[in-house]
DRENTI-370493 format. One record per residue (C-alpha): x, y, z. Coordinates in steps of 0.001 Angstrom, whole numbers, plus 500000, padded with zeros to 6 digits. Example, Ala and Ser with C-alpha at 12.3 -4.5 7.8 and 13.67 -1.06 7.14 Angstrom:
<recs>
512300495500507800513670498940507140
</recs>
This chain:
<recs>
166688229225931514165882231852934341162935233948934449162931237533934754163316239607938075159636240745937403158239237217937005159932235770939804158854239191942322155303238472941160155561234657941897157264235421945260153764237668945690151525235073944583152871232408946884152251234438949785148703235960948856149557239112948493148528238841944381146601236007942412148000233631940211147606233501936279146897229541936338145970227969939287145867223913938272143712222290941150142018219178942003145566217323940750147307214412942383151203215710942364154275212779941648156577214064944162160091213392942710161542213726945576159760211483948375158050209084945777154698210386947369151515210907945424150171213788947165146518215854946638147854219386945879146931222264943947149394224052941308149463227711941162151753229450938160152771232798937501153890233645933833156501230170933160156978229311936716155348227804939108154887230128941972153427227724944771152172224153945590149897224104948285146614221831949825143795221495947701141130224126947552142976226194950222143454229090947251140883230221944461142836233379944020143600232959940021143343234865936781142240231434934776141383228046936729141851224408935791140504221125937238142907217910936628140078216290938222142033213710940356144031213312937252148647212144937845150252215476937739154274215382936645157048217471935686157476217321931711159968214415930950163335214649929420165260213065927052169110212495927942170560211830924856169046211531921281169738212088917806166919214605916540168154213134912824166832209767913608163782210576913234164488212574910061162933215211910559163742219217911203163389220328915031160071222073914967158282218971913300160217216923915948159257218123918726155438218852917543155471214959918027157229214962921256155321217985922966152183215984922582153533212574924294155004214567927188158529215339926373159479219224927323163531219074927124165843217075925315169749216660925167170139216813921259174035215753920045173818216894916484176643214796915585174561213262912594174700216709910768177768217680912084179591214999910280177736215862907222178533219592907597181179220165910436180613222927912975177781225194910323175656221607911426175546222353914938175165226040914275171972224696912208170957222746914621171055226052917344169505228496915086166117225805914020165780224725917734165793228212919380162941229551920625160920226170920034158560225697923171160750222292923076163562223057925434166624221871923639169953221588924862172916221122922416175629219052923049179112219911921001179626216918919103183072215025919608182802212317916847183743214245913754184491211970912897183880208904915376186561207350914048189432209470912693191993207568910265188872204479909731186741207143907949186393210280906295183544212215907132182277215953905682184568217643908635186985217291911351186751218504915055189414218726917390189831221276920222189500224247918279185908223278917185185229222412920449186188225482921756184167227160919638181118225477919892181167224790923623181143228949923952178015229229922825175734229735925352172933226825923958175477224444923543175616222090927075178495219809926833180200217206925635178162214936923199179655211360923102182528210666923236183008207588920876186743207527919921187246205285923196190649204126921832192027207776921613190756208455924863192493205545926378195799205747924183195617209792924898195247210474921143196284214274921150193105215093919663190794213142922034192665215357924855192333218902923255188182217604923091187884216544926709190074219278928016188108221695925987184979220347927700186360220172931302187586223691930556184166225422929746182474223238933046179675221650930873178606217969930663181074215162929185179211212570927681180083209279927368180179205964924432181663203431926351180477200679924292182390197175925811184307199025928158185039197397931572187715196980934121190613198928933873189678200748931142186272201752932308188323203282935212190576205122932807187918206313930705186210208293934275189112209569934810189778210950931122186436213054932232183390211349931285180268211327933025177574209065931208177248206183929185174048205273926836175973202656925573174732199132927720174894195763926427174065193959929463172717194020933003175895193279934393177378195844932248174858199032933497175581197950937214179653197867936728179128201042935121176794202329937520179228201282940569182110202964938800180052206321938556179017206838935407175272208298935181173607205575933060170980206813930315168816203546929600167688203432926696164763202905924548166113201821920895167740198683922543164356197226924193165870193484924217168081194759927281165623195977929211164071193278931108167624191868932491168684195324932926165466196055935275165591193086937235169565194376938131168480197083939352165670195949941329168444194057943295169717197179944699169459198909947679168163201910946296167468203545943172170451206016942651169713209754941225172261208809938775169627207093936494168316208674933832166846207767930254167224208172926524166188207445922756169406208296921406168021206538917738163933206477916941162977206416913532159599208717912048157088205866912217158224204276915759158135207792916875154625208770915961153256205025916563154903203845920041156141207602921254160137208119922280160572208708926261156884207925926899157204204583925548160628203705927115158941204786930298155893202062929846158216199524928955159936199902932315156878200160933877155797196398932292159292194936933221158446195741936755159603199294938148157350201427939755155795204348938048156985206854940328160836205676939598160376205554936006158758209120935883161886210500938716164174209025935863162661211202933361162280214392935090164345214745938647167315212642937971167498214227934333167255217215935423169774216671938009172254215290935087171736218441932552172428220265935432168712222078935075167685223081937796164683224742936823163222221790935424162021218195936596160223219165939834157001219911940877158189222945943481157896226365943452160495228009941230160687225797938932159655226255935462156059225147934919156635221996932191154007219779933280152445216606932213148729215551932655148695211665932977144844209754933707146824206622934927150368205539936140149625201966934828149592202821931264151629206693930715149449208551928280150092212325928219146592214045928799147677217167928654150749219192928474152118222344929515155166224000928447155739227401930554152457227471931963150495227129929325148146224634927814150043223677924657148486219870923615146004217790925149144868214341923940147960213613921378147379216991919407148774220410919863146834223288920328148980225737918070151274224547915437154853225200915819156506227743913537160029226965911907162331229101913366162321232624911197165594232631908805166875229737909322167678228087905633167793224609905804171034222651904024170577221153900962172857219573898210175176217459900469175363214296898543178378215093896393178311212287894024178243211444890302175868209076888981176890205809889023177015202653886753176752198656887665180136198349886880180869200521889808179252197994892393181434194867890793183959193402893344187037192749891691190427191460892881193678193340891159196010191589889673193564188108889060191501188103885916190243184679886247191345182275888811191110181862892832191470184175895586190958184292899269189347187227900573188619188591904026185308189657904735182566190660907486180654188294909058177148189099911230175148192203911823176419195052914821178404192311916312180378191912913660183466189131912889186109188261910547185962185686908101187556184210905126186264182785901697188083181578898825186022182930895835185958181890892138187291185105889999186017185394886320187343188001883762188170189874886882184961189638888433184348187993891955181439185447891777179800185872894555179442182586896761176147181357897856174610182612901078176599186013900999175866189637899334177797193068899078178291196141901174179262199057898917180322202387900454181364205806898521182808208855900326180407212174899505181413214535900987183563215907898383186765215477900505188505213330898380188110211231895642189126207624896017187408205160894120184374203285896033184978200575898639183670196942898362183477194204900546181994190612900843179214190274904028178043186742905182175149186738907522172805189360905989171840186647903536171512186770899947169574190061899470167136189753896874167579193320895176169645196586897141169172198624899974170865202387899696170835205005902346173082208624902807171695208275906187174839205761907746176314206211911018178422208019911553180157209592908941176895209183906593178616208180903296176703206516900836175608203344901338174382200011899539173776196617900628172916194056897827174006191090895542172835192606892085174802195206890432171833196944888187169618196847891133172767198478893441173011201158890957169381201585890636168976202155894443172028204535894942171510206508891816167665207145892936169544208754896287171846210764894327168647212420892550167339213397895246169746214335897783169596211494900366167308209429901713166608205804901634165759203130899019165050199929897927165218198456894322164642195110893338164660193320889699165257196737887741162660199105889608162490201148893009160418199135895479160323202314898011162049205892898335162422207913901161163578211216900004165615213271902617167428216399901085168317217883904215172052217649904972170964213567903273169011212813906253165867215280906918162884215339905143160391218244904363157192216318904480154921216747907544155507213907910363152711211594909386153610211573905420157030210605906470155865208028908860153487206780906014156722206304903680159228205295906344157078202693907421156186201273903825159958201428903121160481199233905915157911196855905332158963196495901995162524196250903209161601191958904122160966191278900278164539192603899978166118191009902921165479188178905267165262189729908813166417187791911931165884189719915530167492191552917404170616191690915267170065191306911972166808194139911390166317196812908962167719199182911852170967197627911411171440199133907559172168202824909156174765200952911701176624198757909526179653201242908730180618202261912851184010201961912540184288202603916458182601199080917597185216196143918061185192194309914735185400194870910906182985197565909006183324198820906051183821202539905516184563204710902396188133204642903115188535200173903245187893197955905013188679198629908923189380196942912156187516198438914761189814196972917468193274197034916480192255200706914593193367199361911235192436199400907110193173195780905911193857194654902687190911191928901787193180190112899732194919187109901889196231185358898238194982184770894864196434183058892068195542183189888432194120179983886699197063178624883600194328176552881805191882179338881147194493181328879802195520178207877202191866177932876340191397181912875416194199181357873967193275178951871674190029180243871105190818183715870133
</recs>
């Protein structure tokens, strides 16, 4: 993060005459973070810092010279919080996308792999991000898993991990803290994880999905510092008054119109405003951009450019406690973004430690995968499966009546009940619902896949399968049809993760991802290609219904940490009272079918 004694004694030089810069940028209009100002200003940099920022023309004093032309000059944006496994794929394709749209740092929580592989995940995720002209900060994940006793994921982290993790020196905090209800109830483990974290000094990040009141007081207190987690204007300003840093963010756009015009009500725009991705799949990522297009969308709901840009760089610099990033200012390091208008944020050009590294959507150099780093493969510890595996039976009942409890909606999910018709042990399923299937594969133990009834997804015409499920990333399938359930799921198994569709007996799509289940070796744009086709395809499966019920809601379905039921690989959980419950209300086996196989055997 610093630069060397020699660097900084040549800048020091540069800045006062006394020797010539190696990049003087001139002719640029500079976003001044600080005062809001748009100021004419020249740039000059010496190796990865910027050395001095000073009137136009007044130096010419430079080993290489570049005219921005009267072009928006800004620090390189950051991400606060994202998921690099979202977009499923490794860091170095990642940020080849993200270089070229403007983004120079992000906060990554590995959490995603680090539930698949415990702490060697976030030691994977170190070793393929260093050295990537991508600054990336690690966060130590806390939700391993998110939901401890709901759901058994491939590891579990409690202070020791932490400890561990948080001692390395690219690891920056916290990452989200989303077992609110051990937090709050002082779960033993949830206080080894935040003591850990106030221990080493770094960042504590927060998940405070629902949280208000009293118990968004107690959860500041516990330690945490941020929240991602909005669901409402009125939610990001009591959250925002309490002190929480709020990371807005992109992959919930609904909120962002109500969530704008609450802040335009106050009396200033605090520091304590940054933004995030947190979730953006290959296709959105390439087609609409991560930060850059979060950042336009703010801009249309009506916040100035300037604010939206100090959200990105100063204030999120401010929060990752960087303080050689998001300024324009001598000494800090020289991660700059080229924009033609503030209207409409297109990154120009983009340099990462003084130099030139993409201009007009394309990088100049490709980026290298770090040297030695093996990717991890085989992760989906499963057997092939059968139909009869995805048939939802009721023990003890081979052909009568039985009441079942079941989920109801998509992310905001609710209980319901249905009395369903059982035949030779079989549940018929009722009109206007489907399945959710989920098996444990992580080789941890060995119970028997979990079923469950789900009203408001429809009747899906086929299955939908994916290793990729937050958090704990069993595997997962949505459907009504047993074949085409088995179909889908078995196609995943093959080929160590992914996604997939299957409808009447064949495979409508694949997405093959046989890193860790949820990364993909194909270049960005192949990925998008099949990503995107998957999804399309994903409407002659299932019925769609914004902003609930979408195809994004198939890798959410299973977080056993939001208020309501989900089904996990363990049963069928409450989210809010922290409980597996039966499914089975009563039952009661029908006298006159026996008589009649009776009589006809």
């Amino acid at each position: 993060m610093s630069s060397s004694v020699e660097t900084r004694r040549r800048a020091v030089l540069a800045a006062r005459g006394e020797s010539s810069f190696d990049l003087l940028l001139t002719d640029a209009r500079v976003v001044d973070m600080v005062t809001g100002e748009i100021r004419d200003a020249d740039v000059g940099i010496v190796g990865e810092m910027i050395a001095s920022v000073h009137p136009r023309h007044s130096r010419t004093d430079a080993s290489e010279s570049h005219s921005l032309k009267g072009a928006y000059l800004s620090p390189g944006l950051m991400d606060t919080h994202v998921h690099l496994e979202s977009s499923h794929l490794p860091p170095e394709r990642y940020a080849e996308i993200v270089l070229t749209q403007g983004t120079t740092a992000v906060f990554w929580d590995p959490h995603e792999l680090a539930n698949v592989l415990g702490v060697e995940g976030v030691r994977y995720a170190v070793a393929a991000s260093r050295d990537l002209p991508l600054q990336v900060m690690v966060a130590a994940p806390s939700s391993v898993p998110s939901t401890p006793g709901l759901e058994m994921s491939g590891a579990d982290f409690a202070g020791a991990e932490m400890e561990t993790m948080l001692a390395w020196p690219e690891v920056c905090g916290v990452a989200e803290v989303m077992d609110m209800h051990g937090v709050l109830h002082g779960s033993d483990r949830m206080q080894e994880i935040l003591q850990a974290g106030l221990d080493s000094g770094k960042l504590i990040e927060g998940h405070a999905r629902g949280l208000s009141g009293a118990d968004l007081q107690a959860y500041l207190a516990a330690g945490v510092t941020s929240d991602h987690e909005l669901t409402s204007a009125e939610d990001a300003l009591e959250k925002l008054r309490a002190g929480l840093t709020l990371e807005i963010r992109g992959s919930h756009p609904y909120l962002l119109p109500d969530i704008v015009n609450a802040l335009k009500t106050l009396p200033h725009l605090s520091s304590q405003i940054t933004v995030c991705t947190d979730d953006v799949p290959p296709d959105m990522l390439l087609e609409k951009g991560g930060i850059i297009a979060l950042l336009n969308l703010l801009i249309e709901h009506g916040l100035s450019a300037t604010d939206v840009l100090r959200f990105a760089t100063l204030n999120a610099a401010i929060r990752l406690q960087r303080n050689d990033l998001g300024l324009i200012a001598a000494g800090r390091r020289a991660d700059l973004v080229v924009f033609d208008s503030l209207e409409n944020l297109k990154a120009r050009e983009v340099f990462v430690a003084g130099k030139l590294i993409a201009r007009d959507g394309a990088l100049l150099q490709p980026i290298a995968a770090a040297a030695g780093v093996k990717p991890p493969r085989d992760t989906l510890q499963v057997a092939p499966l059968s139909a009869d595996d995805f048939v939802l039976r009721v023990a003890g009942i081979n052909h009568g009546v039985a009441r079942l409890r079941h989920i109801r909606g998509a992310r905001f999910t609710q209980w319901g009940e249905i009395e369903v018709q059982v035949r030779d042990g079989e549940v018929q399923l009722p009109d206007g619902f489907s399945l959710i299937w989920v098996k444990h594969r992580h080789g941890r133990h060995e119970a028997a896949p979990q079923i469950s009834l789900l009203e408001g997804w429809g009747e899906l015409r086929g299955a939908i399968a994916t290793s990729y499920s937050h958090d704990s990333h069993n595997l997962v399938v949505l459907g009504r049809d047993a074949q085409d359930m088995a179909l889908a799921a078995n196609r995943l198994i093959a080929s160590g993760g992914g996604m997939a569709l299957s409808q009447q007996g064949n495979i409508l799509a694949h997405v093959a991802m046989p890193i860790a289940g949820m990364l993909s070796d194909l270049p960005a744009p192949e990925l998008a290609k099949q990503f995107r086709e998957l999804r399309d395809l994903s409407a002659k499966v299932a019925d769609w219904e914004p902003p609930y019920r979408v195809f994004k809601a198939i890798e959410g379905t299973c977080l056993a940490c939001n208020a309501g039921p989900h089904l996990t690989d363990l049963g069928l959980t409450d989210g809010t009272t922290r409980q597996i419950v039966d499914p089975l209300i009563d039952c009661r086996e029908t006298p006159e079918y026996h008589n009649n196989n009776h009589q006809g055997a």
